[in-house]
N, C-alpha and C positions, 0 to 999 in steps of 0.2 A: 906677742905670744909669750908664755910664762915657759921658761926653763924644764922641766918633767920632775924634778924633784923641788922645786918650790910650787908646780899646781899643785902636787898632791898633800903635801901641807897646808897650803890653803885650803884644799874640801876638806880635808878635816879639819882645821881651826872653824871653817863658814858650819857647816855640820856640828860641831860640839856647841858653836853660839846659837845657831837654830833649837837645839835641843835643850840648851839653858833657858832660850826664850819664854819655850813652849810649854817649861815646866811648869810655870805660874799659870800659865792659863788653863791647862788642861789638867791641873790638881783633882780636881774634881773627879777623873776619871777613875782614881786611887778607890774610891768608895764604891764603886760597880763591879759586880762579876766578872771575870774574865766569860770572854767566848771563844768557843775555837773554832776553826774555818769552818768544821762541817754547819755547824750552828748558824752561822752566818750567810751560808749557801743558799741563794733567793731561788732555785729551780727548786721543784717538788716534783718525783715524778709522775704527774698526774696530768690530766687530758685539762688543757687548754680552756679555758672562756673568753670571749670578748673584754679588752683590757681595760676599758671604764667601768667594767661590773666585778672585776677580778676581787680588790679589797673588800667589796661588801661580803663578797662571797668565801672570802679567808677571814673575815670577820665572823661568819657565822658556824662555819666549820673551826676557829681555835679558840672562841670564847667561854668559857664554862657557862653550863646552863644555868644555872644563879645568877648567873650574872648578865646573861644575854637581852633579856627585858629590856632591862635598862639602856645597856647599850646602845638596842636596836633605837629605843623611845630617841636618844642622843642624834642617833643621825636624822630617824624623822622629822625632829623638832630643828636640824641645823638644813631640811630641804628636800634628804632621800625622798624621790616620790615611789608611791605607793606600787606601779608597773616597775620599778625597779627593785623592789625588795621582793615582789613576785618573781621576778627573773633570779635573784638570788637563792632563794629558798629552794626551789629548782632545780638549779646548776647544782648547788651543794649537793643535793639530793642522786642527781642523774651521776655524780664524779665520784660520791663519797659512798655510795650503799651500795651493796650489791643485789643485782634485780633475779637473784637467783636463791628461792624459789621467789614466783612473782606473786609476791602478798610476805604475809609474817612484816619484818623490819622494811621490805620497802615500800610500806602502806603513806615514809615521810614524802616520797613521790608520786604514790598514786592520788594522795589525799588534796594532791596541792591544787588541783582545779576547783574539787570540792569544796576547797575552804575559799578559795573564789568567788565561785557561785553563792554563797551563803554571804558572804561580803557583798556581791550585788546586789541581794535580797534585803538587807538590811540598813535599820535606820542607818541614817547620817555616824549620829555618835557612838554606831559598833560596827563601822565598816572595818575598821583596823583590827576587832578583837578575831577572825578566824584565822587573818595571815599570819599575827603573832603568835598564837598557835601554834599554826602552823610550823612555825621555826623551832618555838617549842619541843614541839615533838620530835621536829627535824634531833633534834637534841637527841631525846629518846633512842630510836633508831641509829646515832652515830654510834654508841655506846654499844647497842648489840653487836654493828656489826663490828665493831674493834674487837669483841669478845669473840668472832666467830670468823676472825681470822683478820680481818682489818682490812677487805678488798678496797681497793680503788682504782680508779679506769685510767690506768697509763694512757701515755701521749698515742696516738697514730703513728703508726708506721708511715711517715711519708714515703721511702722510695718504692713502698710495694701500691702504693694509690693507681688503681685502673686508670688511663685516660676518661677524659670527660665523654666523648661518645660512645663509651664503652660502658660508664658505670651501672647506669639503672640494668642494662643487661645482666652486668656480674653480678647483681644485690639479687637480682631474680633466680639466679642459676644457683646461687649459693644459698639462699632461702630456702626454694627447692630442696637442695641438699642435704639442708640441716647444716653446713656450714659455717660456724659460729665467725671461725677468723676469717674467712673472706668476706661473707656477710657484713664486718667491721670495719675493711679498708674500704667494700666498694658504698655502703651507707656515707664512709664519711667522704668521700670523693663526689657523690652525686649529692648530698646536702651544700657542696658548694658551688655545684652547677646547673639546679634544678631547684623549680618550684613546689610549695607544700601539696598543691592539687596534685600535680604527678607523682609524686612520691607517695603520699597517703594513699592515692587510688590502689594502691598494689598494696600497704601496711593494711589495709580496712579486712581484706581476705588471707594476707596472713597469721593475722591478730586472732582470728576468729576461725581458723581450720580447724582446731582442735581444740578438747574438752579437759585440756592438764590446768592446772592452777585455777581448777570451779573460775573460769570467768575474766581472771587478772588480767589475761594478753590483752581480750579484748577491748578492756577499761580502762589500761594504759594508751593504745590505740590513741581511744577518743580522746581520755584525759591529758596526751601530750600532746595532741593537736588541738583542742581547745584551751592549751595552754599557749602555745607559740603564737596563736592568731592575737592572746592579749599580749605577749612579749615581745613581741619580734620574732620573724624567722631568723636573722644574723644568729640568735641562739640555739639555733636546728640541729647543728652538728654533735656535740655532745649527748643532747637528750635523743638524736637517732640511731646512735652509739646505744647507748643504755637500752633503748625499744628493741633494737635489730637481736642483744643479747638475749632480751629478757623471753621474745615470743619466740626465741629457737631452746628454750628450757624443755627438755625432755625426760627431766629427772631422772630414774633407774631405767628406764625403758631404752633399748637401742636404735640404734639411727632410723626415724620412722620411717624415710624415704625409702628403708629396703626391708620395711616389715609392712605388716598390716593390723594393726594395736587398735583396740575400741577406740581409744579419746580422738582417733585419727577419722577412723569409720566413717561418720555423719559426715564430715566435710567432703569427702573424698565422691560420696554417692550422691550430694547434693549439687555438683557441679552438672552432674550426669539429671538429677532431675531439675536443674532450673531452667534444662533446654526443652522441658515439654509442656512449659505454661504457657498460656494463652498467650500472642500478640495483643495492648493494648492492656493488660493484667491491671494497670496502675490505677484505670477507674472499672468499678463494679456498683451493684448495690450495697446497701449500708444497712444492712439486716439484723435485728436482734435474734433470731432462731439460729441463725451462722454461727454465730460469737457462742450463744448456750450450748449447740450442738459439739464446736471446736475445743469447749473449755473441758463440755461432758468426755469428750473423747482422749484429753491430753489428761484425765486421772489416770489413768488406767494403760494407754500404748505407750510402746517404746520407742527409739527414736525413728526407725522406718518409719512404722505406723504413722507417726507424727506427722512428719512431711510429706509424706503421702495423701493424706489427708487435707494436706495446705494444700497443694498442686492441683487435686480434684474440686475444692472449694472453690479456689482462684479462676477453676476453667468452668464452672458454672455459672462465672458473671457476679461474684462476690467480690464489694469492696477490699483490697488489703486492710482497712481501718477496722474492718468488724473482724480481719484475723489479730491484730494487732491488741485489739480491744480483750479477743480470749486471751492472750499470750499475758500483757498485763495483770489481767484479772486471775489468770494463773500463778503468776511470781506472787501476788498479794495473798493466796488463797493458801499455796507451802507455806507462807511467812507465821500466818494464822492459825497452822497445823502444827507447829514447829519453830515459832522463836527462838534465831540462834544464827551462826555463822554461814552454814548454808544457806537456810532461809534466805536471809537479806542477801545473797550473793545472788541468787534469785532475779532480784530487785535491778544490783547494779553494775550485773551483766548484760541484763534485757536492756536498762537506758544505756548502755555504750552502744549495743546494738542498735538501736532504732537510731542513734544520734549516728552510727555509721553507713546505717540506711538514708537518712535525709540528708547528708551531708555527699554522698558518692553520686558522682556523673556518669556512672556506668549500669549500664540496666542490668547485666549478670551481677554487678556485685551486688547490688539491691535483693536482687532476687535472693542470690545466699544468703543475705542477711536474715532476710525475715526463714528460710528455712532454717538456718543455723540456732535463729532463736527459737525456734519451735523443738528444733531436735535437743537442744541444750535442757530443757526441763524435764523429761523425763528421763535424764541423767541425773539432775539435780534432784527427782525425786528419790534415785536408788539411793544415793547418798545420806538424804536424809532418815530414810528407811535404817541404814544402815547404824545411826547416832539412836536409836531409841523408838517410841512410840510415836505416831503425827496422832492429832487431836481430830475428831470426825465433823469438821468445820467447813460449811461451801458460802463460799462469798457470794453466791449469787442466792440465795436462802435467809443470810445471816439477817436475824431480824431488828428491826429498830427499837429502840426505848430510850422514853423520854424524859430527860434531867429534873429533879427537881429544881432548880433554878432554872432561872430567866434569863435573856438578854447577855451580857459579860461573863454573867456569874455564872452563865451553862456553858460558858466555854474553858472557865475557871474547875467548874465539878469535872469534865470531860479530862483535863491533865491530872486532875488530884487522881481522878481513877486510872489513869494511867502508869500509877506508880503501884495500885493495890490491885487493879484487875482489870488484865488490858483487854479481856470482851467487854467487860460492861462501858469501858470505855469507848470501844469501835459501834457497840450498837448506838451509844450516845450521838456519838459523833455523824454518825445514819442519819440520826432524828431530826439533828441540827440542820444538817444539810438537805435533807425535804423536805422539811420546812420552809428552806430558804436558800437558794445555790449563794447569797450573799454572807451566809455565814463561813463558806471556805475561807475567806483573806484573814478573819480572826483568827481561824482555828489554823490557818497555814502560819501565820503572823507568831502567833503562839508557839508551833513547834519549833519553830524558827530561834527564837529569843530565847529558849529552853537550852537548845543545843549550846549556845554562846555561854550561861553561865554552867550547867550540869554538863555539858560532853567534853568528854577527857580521853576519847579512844577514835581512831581513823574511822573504826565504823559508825560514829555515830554520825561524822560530817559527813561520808559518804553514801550510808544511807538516806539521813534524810536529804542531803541536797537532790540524788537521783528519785525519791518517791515524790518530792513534791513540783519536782522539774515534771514530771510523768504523769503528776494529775493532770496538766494541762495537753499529753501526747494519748488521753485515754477519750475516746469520743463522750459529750454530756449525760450522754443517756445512762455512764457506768464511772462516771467520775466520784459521787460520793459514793462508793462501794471502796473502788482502791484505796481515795484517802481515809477513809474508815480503818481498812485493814493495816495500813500503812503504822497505827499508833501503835501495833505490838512489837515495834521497834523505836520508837520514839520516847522520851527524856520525858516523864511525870515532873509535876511542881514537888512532889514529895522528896526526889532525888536531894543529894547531897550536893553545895554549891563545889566548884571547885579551885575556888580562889582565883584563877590563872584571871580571869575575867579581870575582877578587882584589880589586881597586880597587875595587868596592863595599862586600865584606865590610870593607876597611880603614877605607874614609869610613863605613861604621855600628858599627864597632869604640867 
């Protein structure tokens, strides 16, 4: 044992030789910034990811958009697989935007299945150009919402987490409610003790009660469940967080559960009519005077009317497919009146819908679905009403005409004119298509490839991936009609490139 006053000369002689050591090698440091603790503080207070995704995902949220391309191209080329930079872009999305209102800036999350979907559809060599986009944009969106206040989804409240046989209860009670923070703790409690099928069966109908944000809840719905089934559910919790917030938005309106507000209306009375459809409603006849009489009837009614008229169809021994067929044929027929923001919302509310109809195990939710989409378009029509003049255009009328060109090169005149007159184009595209149902894969092929180098806006992936997902959800007999209508929203060859395309293929070069 050393003495007390010879140790302590010793740690300081051992300490001052450490430190002379140290000084040669760590010279270097001399030439670096100081940092100070806060700087160096690895917690952020923001809502958790799964901790092998975490980097990618503060990779994409502190990179400058300049420079993210590149970056991203760096880790695909050192292995990132493609399901993981999908799960990225996402998380980012779901942590760092706020879903309030649900559209405007967080279209970088609503968009992100959409550019999925157009990735599946697509050759080999541009399967990577929608995700990168995607991040892209993600980009875009970070920056608004920095400017409009800089939200981001703190951590959970762990001690206030309901018990596990409690949650799906509390997430229902507090939905109900309009419950924004219970809704939060008891989502993220039951994302960790429950399945997507149980969980979604109850988001499918509260996506979809009500008519605020023209369509978003519902779109989000679908599109973050057909996001998790390609990610993994382990990534549930956050993006159920961000859902739970986004379809309890009630904007200026007060607490619905103790009012009675339009946008609430239709759902509220449709629970009450989907108790008087027929046993057995799922098969009927598949009738073309159903569908023309259904479509003739949703110009003109309101949403009563509308679902009223479904329910009386339904119990006559009509297919759902031929009300399904008018409802379609409807969203493409506003779009054709009225190219524009409603229009297509039209479009890619009706596919979230039907994808929440084929997707639920429950026969009431089914059944609301398809009335919820019925009541939803003659909301969608006031609206449009409301933006200006609609054009005196019925897609079941709209006549055909025939390209001058041939073979490729009618399918070439068919985008040219999409960029100088998008009827002349839709009748084109008519011609094409009765002539031959095998001209759809060119002309889908084409708007396809179109969107990769000319689309630079959420709505272009999201329209088209929902119209062209949808030619295939519209029965044969009225399929080239919607994708007809469908090009007064779709990318002409005459459009302006948008480089992003190019700049990607360079940064994965």
């Amino acid at each position: 044992m050393f003495p007390q006053a010879n140790r302590r000369v010793f740690l300081q002689r051992a300490a001052q030789t450490g430190l002379l050591a140290a000084a040669g090698e760590y010279a270097f440091l001399n030439r670096l910034p100081a940092l100070s603790a806060q700087e160096v503080r690895a917690a952020r207070n923001m809502a958790r990811v799964a901790g092998d995704i975490e980097p990618l995902v503060r990779l994409i949220e502190d990179s400058p958009q300049n420079r993210l391309m590149e970056l991203i191209a760096e880790r695909v080329r050192g292995g990132t697989s493609y399901q993981e930079l999908l799960s990225a872009v996402m998380l980012a999305g779901v942590r760092g935007i706020q879903p309030r209102p649900v559209g405007f800036k967080f279209h970088a999350v609503l968009v992100v299945n959409s550019a999925h979907q157009a990735s599946l559809a697509a050759h080999d060599r541009d399967r990577w150009l929608p995700l990168f986009w995607a991040c892209d944009n993600f980009k875009r969106s970070q920056e608004r919402n920095r400017q409009e206040g800089d939200w981001r989804m703190a951590p959970v409240d762990e001690a206030r987490l309901p018990d596990a046989a409690h949650a799906g209860e509390r997430f229902r009670e507090a939905m109900d409610n309009w419950d924004t923070e219970g809704a939060d703790i008891a989502v993220a409690a039951w994302a960790r003790t429950a399945g997507a099928s149980e969980i979604y069966e109850a988001l499918w109908r509260y996506g979809a009660r009500d008519f605020r944000d023209i369509g978003h809840k519902a779109i989000f719905v679908a599109n973050s469940y057909r996001t998790l089934v390609t990610i993994g559910w382990r990534h549930a919790e956050p993006i159920l967080r961000s859902l739970a917030y986004a379809v309890l938005d009630h904007g200026r309106d007060g607490n619905p559960a103790r009012n009675d507000f339009e946008a609430d209306r239709p759902g509220r009375d449709n629970v009450r009519r989907a108790a008087r459809i027929r046993a057995g409603w799922q098969r009927g006849r598949i009738e073309r005077d159903a569908t023309t009489d259904v479509l003739a009837m949703l110009r003109t009614a309101n949403s009563a009317e509308a679902c009223d008229a479904v329910v009386a169809t339904l119990n006559a021994g009509i297919d759902p497919a031929s009300l399904w067929d008018a409802i379609f044929l409807t969203t493409g027929e506003l779009l054709m009146r009225q190219p524009g923001i409603v229009g297509l919302h039209t479009v890619t509310t009706t596919n979230a819908l039907y994808f929440a109809y084929q997707t639920s195990g429950n026969d009431e939710t089914r059944r609301l679905m398809l009335l919820q989409a019925a009541a939803f378009l003659p909301m969608f029509l006031r609206a449009m009403r409301g933006r200006g003049q609609l054009r005196d255009l019925r897609i079941d009328t709209l006549e055909a005409a025939q390209p001058t060109a041939a073979g490729a090169q009618a399918v070439d005149e068919v985008f040219a004119d999409v960029s100088r007159d998008k009827l002349a184009a839709a009748r084109k595209a008519l011609a094409l298509l009765r002539a031959n149902q095998d001209n759809a894969q060119p002309l889908l092929a084409a708007a396809r490839r179109l969107i990769f180098s000319k689309g630079n806006d959420s709505h272009d992936y999201k329209f088209s991936s929902a119209a062209l997902e949808d030619f295939y959800h519209v029965t044969p007999a009225w399929r080239d009609r919607f994708l007809a209508s469908s090009l007064f929203w779709m990318k002409g060859s005459g459009g302006a490139d948008t480089g992003l395309a190019q700049r990607i293929r360079t940064a994965l070069a």
